[in-house]
N, C-alpha and C positions, 0 to 999 in steps of 0.2 A: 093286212100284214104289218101296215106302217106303226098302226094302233099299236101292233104287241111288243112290235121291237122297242120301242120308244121308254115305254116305262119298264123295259127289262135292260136298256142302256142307263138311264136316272137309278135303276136298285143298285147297280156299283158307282154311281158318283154320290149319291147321299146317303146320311146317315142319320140312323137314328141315336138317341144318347145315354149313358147311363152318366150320375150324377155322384162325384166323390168328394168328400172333405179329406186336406192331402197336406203333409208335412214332410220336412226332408229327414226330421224324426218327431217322434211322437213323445220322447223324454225332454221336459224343457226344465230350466231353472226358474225358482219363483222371483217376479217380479222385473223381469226382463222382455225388451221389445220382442216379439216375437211374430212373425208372418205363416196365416195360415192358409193354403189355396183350396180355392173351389173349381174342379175339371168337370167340363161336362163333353165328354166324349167317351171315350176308353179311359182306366186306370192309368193309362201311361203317356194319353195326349187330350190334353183338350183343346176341343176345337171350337168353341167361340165361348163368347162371355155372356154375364149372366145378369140381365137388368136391375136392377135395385127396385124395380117398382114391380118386376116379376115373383121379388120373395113375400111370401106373407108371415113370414117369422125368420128372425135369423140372432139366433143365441150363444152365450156361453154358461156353462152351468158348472160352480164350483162353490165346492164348501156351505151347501143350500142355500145359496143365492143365486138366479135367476137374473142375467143381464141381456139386454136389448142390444143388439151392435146396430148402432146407427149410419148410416148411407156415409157418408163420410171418412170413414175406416174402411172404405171401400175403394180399390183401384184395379188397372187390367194392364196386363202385358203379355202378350205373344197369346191371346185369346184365354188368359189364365185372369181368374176374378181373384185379387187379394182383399186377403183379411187382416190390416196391423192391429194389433193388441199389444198391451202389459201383462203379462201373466202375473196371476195373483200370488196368493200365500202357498204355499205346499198344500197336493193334493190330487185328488184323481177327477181331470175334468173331463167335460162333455162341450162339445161343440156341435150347430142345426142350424141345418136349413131348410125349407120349405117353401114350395114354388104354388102360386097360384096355376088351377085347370089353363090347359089349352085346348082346343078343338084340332085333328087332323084327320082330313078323307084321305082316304085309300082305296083304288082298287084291289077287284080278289085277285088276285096275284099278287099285289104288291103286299099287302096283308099277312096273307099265307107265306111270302116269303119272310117278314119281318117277324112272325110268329116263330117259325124255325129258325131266324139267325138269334134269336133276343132269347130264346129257349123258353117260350111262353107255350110248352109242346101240349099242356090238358088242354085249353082254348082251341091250338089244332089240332087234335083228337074229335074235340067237341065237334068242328065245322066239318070234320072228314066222317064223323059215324052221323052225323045228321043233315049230311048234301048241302053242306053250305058254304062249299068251296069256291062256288060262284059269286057269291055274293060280295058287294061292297061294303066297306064299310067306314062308320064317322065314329071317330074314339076320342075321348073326351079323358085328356093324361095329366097327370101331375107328380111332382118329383118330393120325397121325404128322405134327407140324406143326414149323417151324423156320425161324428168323430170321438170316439173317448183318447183321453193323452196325459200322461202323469205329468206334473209338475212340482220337483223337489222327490223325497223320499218318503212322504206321508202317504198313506192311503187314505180314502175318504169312500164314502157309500154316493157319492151326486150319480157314479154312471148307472145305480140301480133307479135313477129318475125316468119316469117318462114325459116325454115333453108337449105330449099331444097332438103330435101328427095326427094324418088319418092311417099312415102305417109306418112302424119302424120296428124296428129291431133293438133287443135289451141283453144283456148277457144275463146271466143267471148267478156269477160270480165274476170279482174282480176281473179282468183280463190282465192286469197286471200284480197279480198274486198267480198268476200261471207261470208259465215256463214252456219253453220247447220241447215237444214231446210230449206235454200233457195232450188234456182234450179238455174243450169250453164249450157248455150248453148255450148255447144263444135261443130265444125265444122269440118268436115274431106274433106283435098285435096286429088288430084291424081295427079301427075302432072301438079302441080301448076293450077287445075283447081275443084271445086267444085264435089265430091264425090255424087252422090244422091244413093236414093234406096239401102244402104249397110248396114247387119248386123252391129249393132256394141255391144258389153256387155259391165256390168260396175257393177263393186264391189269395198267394203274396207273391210278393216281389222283397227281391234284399232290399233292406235301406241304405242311401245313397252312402253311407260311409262305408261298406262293402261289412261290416260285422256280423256276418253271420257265421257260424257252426251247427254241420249239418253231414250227416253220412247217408242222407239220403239226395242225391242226386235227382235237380228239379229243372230240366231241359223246356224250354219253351221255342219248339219249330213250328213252322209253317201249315202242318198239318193237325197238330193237336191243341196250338195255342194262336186262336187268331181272334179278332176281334169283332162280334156279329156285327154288323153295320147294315140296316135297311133301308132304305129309300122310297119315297113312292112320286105316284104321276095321278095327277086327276085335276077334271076339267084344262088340258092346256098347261099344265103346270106343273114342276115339281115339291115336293113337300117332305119334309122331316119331320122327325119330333123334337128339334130345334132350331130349323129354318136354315141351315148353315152344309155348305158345299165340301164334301171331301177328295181333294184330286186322285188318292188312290184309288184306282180302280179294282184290286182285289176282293174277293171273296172274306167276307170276315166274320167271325162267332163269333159269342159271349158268353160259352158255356163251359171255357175252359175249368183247370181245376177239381174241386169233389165238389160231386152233384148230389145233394140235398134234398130232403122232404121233410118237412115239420111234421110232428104228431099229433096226439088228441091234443094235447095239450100244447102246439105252436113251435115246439122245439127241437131243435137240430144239434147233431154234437158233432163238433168240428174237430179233426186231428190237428195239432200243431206241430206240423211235422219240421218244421225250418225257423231258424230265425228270419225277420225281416216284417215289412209292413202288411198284415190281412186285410182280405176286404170282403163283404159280406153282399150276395143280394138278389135282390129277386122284383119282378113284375108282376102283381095281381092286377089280372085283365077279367070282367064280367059282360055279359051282356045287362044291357041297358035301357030300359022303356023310356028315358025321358025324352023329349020332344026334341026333333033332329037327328038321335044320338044313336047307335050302333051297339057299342063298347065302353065302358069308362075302365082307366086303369091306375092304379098307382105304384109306383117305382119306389125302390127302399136301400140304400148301401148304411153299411156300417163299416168303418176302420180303424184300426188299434195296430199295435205294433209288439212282437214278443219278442223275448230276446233269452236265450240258454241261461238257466242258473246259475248264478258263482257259484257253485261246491261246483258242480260240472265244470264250470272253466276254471277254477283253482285245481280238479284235480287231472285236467288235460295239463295243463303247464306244469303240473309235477311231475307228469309221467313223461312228458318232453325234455324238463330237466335233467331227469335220472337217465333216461335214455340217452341225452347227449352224454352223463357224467361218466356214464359202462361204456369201459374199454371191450369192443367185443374179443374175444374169446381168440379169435385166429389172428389177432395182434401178436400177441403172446405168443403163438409157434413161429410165425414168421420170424420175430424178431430173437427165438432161443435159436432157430436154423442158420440163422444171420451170426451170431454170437459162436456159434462152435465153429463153423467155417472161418471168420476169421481168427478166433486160435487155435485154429490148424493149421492155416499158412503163417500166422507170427511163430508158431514152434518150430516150423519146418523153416522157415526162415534164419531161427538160433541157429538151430543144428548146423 
């Protein structure tokens, strides 16, 4: 009994992690200091930082040039890994990271539950229609994550670059020649080859200067919006998929949002229902014959930021205008009722 309680205690103290590139906006001016973070936790906390000798690429991509950011331009605070930069000329850039493989065993429970909260649901499918819910397993992970963000009022083609992961995600058009309320093809590789048939999720959150407009009402409670977190136990120990301890104990997903599935052809069309920052992502998990190994899997975010088109917000603020400038309509009886009543008493008063 001791055995099962133990690593079903460790699945709510650790976590496992999704990996974002994060701005407090994604509209910057050229050629200005500018701070960009890397969370590896949930989109809305990260919980530990991210080694330098852990990435094996880490970019900025503008104006078709290809820059290296060097270990140096690198700092942490409050478990958040910064990125200082200069933002360059006007244009639409791309920023990447990419994490060297890790190794983590799990038991099948811990597994099976980390596959349900990360929303990795065909892999359990797969282990449920083929009895292999007992089984343990050793997965072999690694993280491919990437930012597009305007800089000035140019647009440029760099975010239709690919960078070379072993998986990422590409739009198919500008993300900032959209607007709120369109919808954006995103298309996910694998190996520089089209992705079909894969979960993929997709949320925002407003941006921290609260501008958004939006009449569709985007509630995040306890029940529909929480943050998959799994943990596991094996031999003696606990293990994440980034080594790092979370005191809440609650139950948490990562499936919030609209749930996704690529086509023949890798792609998913995303509603942009709200202003604020998007984020994109998914875990392709397989199994694995290499020696040791169970599962190998690779993790993917993408994030960009929309924001309502000026005719739309030029013609809400006319209509706010006009609206203030119209005296309504029972102004006017009120105040003719008001007007004959008192000269009725100033006549009766002559008299």
């Amino acid at each position: 009994m001791k055995n099962k309680v133990i690593p079903l205690l460790c699945f709510f103290l650790l976590c496992s992690h999704d990996m974002y590139v994060k701005m407090d906006t994604f509209f910057l001016e050229p050629n200005k200091k500018s701070v960009i973070d890397l969370y590896n936790g949930t989109f809305e906390k990260s919980e530990n930082n991210i080694d330098r000798n852990r990435m094996l690429d880490a970019s900025l991509l503008g104006n078709g040039t290809r820059y290296s950011i060097s270990d140096d331009q690198w700092t942490e605070k409050d478990s958040i890994t910064k990125l200082h930069f200069t933002t360059g000329s006007a244009g639409t850039w791309v920023a990447g990271v990419s994490t060297k493989p890790r190794n983590i065993e799990m038991d099948a429970d811990a597994f099976n539950k980390y596959l349900k909260h990360d929303g990795v649901l065909d892999m359990l499918e797969y282990r449920r229609s083929n009895n292999l819910l007992k089984e343990d397993a050793v997965e072999k992970y690694s993280k491919h994550v990437k930012a597009i963000f305007q800089v000035g009022d140019k647009k440029t083609n760099d975010w239709s670059t690919a960078l070379g992961y072993p998986i990422e995600f590409i739009p198919k058009s500008n993300p900032y020649e959209v607007n709120t309320g369109d919808t954006l093809q995103v298309q996910l590789i694998k190996d520089d080859k089209p992705l079909a048939n894969q979960l993929v999720y997709a949320d925002y959150k407003p941006a921290k200067d609260g501008h958004t407009h939006t009449n569709q009402e985007h509630t995040h409670n306890n029940e529909n919006h929480s943050h998959d977190k799994a943990s596991h136990f094996h031999d003696g120990k606990t293990h994440s998929h980034d080594d790092s301890t979370n005191a809440n104990n609650e139950e948490h997903m990562h499936t919030s949002g609209q749930t996704l599935r690529t086509d023949d052809k890798g792609i998913v069309t995303l509603k942009l229902t709200a202003d604020g920052i998007w984020y994109l992502r998914t875990i392709n998990l397989v199994t694995t014959e290499e020696a040791g190994l169970t599962h190998e899997s690779n993790w993917a975010t993408l994030t960009f930021e929309v924001r309502h088109s000026h005719d739309d917000n030029d013609h809400a603020h006319t209509d706010k205008h006009e609206q203030a400038d119209e005296m309504p309509s029972y102004f006017y009886w009120i105040g003719s009722i008001l007007l004959i009543i008192i000269l009725f008493f100033w006549f009766n008063h002559k008299k």
